[in-house]
Z-matrix of the N, CA and C atoms (Angstrom, degrees):
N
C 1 1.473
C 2 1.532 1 108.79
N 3 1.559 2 117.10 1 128.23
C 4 0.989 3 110.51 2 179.71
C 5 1.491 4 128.21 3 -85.49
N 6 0.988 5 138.11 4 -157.47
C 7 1.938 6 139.32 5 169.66
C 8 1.246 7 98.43 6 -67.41
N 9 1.577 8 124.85 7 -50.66
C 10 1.457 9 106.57 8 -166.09
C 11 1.283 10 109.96 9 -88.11
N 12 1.363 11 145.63 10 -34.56
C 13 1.451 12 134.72 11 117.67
C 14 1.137 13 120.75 12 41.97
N 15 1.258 14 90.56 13 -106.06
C 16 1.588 15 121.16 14 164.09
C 17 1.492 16 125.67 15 1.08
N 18 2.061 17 79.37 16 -85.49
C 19 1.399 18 107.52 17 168.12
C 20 1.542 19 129.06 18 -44.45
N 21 1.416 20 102.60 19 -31.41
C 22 2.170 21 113.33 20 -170.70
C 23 1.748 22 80.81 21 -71.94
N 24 1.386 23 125.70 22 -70.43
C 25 1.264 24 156.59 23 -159.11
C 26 1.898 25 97.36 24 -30.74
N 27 1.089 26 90.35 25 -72.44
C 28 1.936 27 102.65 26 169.97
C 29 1.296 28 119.13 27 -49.10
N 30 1.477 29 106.94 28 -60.29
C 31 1.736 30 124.56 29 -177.59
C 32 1.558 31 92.50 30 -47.04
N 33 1.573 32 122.91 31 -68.80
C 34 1.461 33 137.79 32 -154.61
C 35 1.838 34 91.33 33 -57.72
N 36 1.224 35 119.74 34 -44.33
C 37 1.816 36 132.74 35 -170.72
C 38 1.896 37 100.29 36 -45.46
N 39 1.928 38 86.20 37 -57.31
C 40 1.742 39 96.08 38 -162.81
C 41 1.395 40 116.94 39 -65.90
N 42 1.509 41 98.76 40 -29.45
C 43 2.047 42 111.89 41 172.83
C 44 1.346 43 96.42 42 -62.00
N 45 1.402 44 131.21 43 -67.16
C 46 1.394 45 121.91 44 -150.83
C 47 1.754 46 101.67 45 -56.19
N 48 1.438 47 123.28 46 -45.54
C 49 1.578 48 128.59 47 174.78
C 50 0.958 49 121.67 48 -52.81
N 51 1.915 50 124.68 49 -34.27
C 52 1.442 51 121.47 50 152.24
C 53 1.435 52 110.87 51 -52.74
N 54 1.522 53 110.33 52 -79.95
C 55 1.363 54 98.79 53 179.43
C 56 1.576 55 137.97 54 -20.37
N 57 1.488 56 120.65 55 -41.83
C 58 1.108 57 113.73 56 -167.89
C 59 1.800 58 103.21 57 -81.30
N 60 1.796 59 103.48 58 -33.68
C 61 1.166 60 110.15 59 -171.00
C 62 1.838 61 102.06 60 -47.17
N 63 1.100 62 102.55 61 -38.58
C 64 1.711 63 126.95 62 -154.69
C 65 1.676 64 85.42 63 -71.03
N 66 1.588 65 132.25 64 -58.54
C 67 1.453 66 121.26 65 -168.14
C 68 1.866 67 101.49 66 -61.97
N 69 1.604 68 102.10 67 -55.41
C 70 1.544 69 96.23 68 -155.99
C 71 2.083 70 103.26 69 -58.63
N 72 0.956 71 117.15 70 -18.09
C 73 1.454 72 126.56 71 166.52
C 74 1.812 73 114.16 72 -50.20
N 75 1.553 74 106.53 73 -53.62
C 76 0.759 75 105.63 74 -167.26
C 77 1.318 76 108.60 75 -93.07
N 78 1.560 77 123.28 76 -16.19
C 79 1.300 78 98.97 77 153.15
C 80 1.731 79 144.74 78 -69.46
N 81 1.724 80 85.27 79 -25.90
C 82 1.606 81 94.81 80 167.88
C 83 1.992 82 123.92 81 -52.90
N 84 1.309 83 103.55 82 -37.83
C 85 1.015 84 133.88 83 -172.14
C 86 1.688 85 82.28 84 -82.30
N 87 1.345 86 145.04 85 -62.57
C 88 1.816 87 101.27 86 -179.81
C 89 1.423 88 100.62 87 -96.21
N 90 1.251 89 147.40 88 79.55
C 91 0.886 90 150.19 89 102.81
C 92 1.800 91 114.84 90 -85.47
N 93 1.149 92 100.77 91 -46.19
C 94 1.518 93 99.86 92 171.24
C 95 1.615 94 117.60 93 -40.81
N 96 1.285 95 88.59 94 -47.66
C 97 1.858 96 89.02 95 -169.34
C 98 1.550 97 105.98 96 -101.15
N 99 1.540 98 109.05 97 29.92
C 100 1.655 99 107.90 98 165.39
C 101 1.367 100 97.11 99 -99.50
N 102 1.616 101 112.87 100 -29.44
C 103 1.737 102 122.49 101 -162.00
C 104 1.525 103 83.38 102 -89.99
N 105 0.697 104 144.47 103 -51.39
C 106 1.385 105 126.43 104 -163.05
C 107 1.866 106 108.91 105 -75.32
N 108 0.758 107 118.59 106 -47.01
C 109 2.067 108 123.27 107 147.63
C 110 1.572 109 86.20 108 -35.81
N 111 0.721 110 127.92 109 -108.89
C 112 1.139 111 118.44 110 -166.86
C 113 1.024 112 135.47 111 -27.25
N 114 1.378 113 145.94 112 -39.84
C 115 1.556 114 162.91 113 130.24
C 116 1.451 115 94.10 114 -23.32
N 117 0.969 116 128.89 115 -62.41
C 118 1.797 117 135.63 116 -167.55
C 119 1.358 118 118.49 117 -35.57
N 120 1.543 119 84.30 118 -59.65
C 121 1.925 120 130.34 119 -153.13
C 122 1.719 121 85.42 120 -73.36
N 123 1.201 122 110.98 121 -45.82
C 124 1.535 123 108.45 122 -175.02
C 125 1.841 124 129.88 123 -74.16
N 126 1.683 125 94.88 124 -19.72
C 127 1.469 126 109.96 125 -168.79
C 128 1.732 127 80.44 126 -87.65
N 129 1.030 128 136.60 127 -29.74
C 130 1.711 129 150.11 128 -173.97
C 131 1.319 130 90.79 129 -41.95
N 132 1.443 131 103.02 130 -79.73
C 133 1.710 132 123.30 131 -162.90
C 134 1.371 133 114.60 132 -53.68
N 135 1.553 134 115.17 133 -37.58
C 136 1.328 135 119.15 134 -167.36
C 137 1.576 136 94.00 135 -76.99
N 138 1.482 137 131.20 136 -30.92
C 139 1.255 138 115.57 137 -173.43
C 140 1.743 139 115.43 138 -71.00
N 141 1.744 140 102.35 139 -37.30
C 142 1.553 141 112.75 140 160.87
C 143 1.028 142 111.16 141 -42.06
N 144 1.557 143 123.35 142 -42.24
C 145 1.428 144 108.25 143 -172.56
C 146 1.826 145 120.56 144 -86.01
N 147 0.958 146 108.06 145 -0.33
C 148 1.595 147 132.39 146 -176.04
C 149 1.241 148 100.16 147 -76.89
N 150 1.422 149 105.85 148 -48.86
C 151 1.562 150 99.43 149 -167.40
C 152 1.704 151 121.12 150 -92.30
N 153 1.064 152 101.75 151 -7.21
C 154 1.929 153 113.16 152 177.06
C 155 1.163 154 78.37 153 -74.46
């Protein structure tokens, strides 16, 4: 393997670690906003139920 090799080899390493960093982010990020729908959806009901 040569230097420039190398170099694609590493570069190509550090993208794939963004990348993944970049999915598991974005799944955290919709889980966040399923729990928070959810948190919402629930403060909703309790007010439905306030008012019967």
């Amino acid at each position: 393997m040569d230097s420039i090799e190398q170099a694609l080899f590493l570069y190509e390493k550090e993208n794939i670690g963004i990348v993944l960093m970049g999915i598991q982010l974005r799944k955290k990020s919709i889980d966040f906003r399923a729990m928070s729908d959810k948190i919402l959806t629930r403060k909703e009901q309790k007010r439905d139920f306030q008012e019967d």
